[in-house]
C-alpha positions in Angstrom: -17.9 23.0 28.9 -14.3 21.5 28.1 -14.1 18.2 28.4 -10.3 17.5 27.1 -7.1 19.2 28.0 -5.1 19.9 25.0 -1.8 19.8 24.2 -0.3 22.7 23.2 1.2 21.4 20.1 4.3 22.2 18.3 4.1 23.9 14.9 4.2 22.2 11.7 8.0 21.3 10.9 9.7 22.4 8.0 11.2 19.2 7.0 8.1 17.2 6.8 7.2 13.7 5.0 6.2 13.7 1.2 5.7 10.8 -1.4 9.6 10.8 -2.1 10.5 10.6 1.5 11.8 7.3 2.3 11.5 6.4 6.2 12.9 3.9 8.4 10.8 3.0 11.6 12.2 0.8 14.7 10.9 0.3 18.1 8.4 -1.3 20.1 4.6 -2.3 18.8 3.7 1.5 18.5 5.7 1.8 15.5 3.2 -0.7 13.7 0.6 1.5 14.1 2.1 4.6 12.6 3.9 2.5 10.1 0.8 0.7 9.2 -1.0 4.0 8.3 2.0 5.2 6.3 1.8 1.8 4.0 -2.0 1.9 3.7 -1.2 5.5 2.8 1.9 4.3 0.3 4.6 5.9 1.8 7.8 4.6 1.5 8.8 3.0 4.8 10.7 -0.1 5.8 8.8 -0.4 9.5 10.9 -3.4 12.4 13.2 -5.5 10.3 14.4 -7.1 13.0 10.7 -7.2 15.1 9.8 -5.2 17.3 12.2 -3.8 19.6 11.1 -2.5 23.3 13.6 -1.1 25.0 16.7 1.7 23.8 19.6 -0.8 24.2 18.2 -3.6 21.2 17.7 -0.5 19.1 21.1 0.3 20.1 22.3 -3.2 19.2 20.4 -3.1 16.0 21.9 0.1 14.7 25.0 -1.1 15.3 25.0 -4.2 14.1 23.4 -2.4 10.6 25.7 0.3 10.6 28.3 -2.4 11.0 27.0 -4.5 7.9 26.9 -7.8 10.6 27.1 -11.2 9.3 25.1 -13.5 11.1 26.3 -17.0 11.2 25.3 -20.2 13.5 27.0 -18.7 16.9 24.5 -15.8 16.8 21.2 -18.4 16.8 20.1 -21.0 19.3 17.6 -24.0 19.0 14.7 -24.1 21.8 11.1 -25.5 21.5 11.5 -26.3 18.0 12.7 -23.6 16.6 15.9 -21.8 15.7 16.0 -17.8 17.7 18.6 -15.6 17.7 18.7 -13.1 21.1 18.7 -10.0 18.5 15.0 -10.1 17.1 12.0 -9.8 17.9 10.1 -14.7 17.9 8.5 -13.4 14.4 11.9 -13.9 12.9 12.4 -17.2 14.4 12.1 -20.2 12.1 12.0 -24.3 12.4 15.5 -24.0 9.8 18.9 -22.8 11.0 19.8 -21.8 7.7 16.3 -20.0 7.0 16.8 -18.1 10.2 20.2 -16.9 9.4 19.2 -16.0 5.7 16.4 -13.9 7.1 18.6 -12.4 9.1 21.5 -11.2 7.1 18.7 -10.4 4.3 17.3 -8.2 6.6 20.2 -6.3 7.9 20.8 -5.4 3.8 17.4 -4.2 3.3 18.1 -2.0 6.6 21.3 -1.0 5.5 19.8 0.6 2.5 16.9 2.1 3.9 19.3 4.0 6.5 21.8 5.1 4.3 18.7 6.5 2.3 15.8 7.7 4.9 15.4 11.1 5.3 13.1 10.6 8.9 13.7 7.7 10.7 11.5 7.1 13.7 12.7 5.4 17.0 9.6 4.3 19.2 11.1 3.4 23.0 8.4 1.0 24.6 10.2 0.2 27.9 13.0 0.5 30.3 12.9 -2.6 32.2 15.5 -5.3 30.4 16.7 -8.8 30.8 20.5 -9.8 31.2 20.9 -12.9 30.1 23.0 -14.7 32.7 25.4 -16.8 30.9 27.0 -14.1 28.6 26.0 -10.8 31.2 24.9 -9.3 27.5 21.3 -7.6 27.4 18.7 -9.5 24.9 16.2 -8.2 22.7 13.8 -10.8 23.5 13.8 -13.8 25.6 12.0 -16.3 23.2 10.3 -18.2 26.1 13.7 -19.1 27.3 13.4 -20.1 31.1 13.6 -16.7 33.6 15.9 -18.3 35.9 18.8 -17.6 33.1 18.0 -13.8 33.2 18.6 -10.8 35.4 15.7 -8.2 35.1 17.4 -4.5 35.2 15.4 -1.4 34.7 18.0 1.0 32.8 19.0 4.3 34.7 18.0 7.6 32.7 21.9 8.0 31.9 22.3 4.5 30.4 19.3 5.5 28.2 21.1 8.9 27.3 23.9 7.3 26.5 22.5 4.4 24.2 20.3 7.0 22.1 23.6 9.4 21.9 25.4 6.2 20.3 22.0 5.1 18.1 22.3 9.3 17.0 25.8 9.1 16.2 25.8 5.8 14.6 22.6 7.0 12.5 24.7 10.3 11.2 27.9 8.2 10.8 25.8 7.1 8.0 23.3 9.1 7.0 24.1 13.0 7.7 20.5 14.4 6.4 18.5 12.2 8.8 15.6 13.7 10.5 15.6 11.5 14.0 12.2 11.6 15.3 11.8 10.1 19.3 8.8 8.9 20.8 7.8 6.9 24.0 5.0 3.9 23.3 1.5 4.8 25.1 1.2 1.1 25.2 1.0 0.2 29.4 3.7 -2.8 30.1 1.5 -3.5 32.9 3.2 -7.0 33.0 6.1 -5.4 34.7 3.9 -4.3 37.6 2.2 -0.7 37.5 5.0 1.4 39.3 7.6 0.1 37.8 5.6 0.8 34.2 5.1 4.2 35.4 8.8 4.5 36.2 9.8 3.0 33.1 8.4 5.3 30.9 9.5 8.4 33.6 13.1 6.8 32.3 12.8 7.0 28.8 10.6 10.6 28.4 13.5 12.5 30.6 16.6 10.2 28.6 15.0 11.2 25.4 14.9 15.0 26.6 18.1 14.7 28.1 19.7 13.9 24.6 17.5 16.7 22.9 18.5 18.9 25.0 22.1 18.6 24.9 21.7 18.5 21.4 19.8 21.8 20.6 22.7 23.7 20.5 24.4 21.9 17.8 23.3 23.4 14.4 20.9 21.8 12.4 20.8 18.8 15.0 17.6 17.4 13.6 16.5 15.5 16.8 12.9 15.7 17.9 10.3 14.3 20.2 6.5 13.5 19.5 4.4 13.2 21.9 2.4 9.6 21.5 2.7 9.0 25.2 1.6 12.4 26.2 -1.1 12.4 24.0 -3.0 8.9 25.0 -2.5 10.3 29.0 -3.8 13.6 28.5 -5.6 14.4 25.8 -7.2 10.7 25.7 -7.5 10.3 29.3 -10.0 7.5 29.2 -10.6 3.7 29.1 -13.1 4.1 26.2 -9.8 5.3 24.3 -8.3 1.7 24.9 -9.0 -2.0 23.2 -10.6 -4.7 25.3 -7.1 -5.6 27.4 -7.2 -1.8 28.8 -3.8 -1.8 27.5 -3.4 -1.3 24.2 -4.9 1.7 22.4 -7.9 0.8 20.2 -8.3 2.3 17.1 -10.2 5.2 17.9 -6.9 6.4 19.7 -4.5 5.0 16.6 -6.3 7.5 14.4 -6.6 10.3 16.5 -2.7 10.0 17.4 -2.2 9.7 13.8 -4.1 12.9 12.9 -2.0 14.7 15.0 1.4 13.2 13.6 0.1 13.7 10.3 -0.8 17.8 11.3 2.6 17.8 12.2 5.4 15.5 9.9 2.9 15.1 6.6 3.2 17.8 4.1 -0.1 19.3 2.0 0.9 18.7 -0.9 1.0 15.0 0.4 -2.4 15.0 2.4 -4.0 15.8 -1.2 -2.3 12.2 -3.0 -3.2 10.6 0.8 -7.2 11.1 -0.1 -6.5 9.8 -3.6 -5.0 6.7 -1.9 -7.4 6.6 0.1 -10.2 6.3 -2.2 -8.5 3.4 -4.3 -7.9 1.3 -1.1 -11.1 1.7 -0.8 -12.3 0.4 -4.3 -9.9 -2.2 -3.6 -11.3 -3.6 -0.9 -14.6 -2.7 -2.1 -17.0 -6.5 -1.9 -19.5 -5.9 -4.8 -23.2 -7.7 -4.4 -22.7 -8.8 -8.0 -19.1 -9.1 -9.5 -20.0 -10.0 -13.0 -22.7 -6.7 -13.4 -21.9 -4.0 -16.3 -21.4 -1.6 -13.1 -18.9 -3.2 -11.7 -17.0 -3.9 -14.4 -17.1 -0.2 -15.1 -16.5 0.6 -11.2 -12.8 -1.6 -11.7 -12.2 -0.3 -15.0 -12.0 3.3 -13.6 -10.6 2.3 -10.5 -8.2 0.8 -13.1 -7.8 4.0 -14.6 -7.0 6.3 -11.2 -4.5 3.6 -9.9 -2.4 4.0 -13.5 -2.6 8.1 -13.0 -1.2 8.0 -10.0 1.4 5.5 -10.2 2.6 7.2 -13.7 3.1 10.3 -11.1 4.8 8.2 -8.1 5.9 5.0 -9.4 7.1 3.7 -6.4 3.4 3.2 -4.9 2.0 -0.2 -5.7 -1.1 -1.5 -4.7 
């Protein structure tokens, strides 16, 4: 008896991820659960330097605002409940200091810069369609930092003002970085807070905007655009609330991994599956508790750990542990 549908998935891709790949990954929460499996793994990733992003157009802003080397200065913040925000980011950026805030800022936008001028995959995680206009400037906000709802105007973006925002985020990307392997996904995560239909339609929105874009693109030469199916995957092949964490929202672990297996089957090359388990086994010595620190075995059990941390990183010295 089957109990799972399965998605017929797409082949291995030619291009895929190794230990000298450097990626860039930007979007909503789902992006820290890929991107914290490629930094326990040691992969070279720069994962949300502004926060996360949920919807297509702060991506959009983002890009742009890398792409365009921004300076932030004190116009761009504002001062509510004790603390300094700027509209652009994602509250884990915000700080008690003006000139903290717009340090982190402007730091972060150079570490961005770099990393995609330099990526060869950069992954773009949409979360939602639904958006908030701020009233007083009629300019779309990243976040809305617990500033009162009465100065926003909830819009859910049309699947052509999608298109259109990851056609710019494309061109913008390549403007800069020709070789960049664009990989799409839509978030599994449920915004339920926006009301189930309107979730539902949300994602509808961004899955047929992404393959709009694809599409148009697939005659163009080496276009490098492509989807992966997180979405599709927790709604089919997981179709079941053992699959999510205690706020039936969220995917729990169990799901993490599994949609990780699948990326990895699909965007991780062997060759770097084989240094993965190596990894693997010295995060584990790492984090390994021993009953008896000062015993001749575990002085031996860190001196060979020791030993396999400084043969791999003579191999790959970017990895650090």
């Amino acid at each position: 008896m089957n109990l799972q549908t399965n998605i017929p998935f797409i082949k291995q891709q030619h291009n895929q991820i190794d230990y000298h790949t450097k990626l860039l990954l930007i979007g909503s929460c789902f992006v820290e659960n890929i991107g914290g499996k490629l930094d326990y793994f040691k992969f070279q990733t720069v994962q949300n330097p502004f926060g996360i992003l949920f919807h297509p157009q702060a991506i959009q802003t983002f890009i742009t605002n890398v792409v365009g080397k921004k300076v932030y200065t004190e116009k761009d913040v504002f001062f509510i409940n004790g603390q300094w925000h700027c509209f652009e980011t994602h509250s884990k950026l915000s700080n008690s200091n003006k000139e903290e805030l717009l340090k982190t800022l402007n730091g972060q936008i150079d570490l961005a810069t770099t990393q995609l001028q330099n990526s060869s995959h950069i992954v773009i995680t949409l979360g939602t369609a639904w958006v908030y206009r701020l009233i007083e400037t009629d300019s779309i906000v990243a976040n809305c930092h617990k500033v009162p709802q009465k100065k926003f105007v909830k819009e859910l973006l049309s699947i052509d003002e999608i298109s259109q925002s990851l056609e710019v985020i494309t061109n913008l990307i390549k403007s800069v970085n020709k070789k960049a392997n664009i990989i799409f996904t839509v978030s599994p995560i449920r915004h339920l807070k926006d009301g189930f239909v309107e979730n539902t339609q949300s994602k509808a929105h961004l899955i047929a905007a992404i393959h709009e874009v694809l599409n148009q693109q697939s005659a163009i030469v080496n276009h490098q655009l492509y989807y992966f199916p997180s979405f599709e995957l927790m709604m089919d092949e997981l179709r079941d609330y053992r699959f999510y964490s205690e706020d039936m929202i969220h995917p729990n672990q169990t799901a993490i991994n599994y949609i990780w297996e699948k990326f990895k089957m699909v965007w991780i090359s062997e060759k770097a599956s084989h240094i993965m388990e190596e990894v693997a086994v010295i995060q584990k010595g790492i984090n390994h508790k021993p009953f008896n620190p000062n015993s001749e075995a575990h002085q031996e059990f860190l001196q060979n750990l020791g030993f396999k941390i400084e043969s791999l990183q003579s191999k790959f010295p970017n990895i650090s542990f």
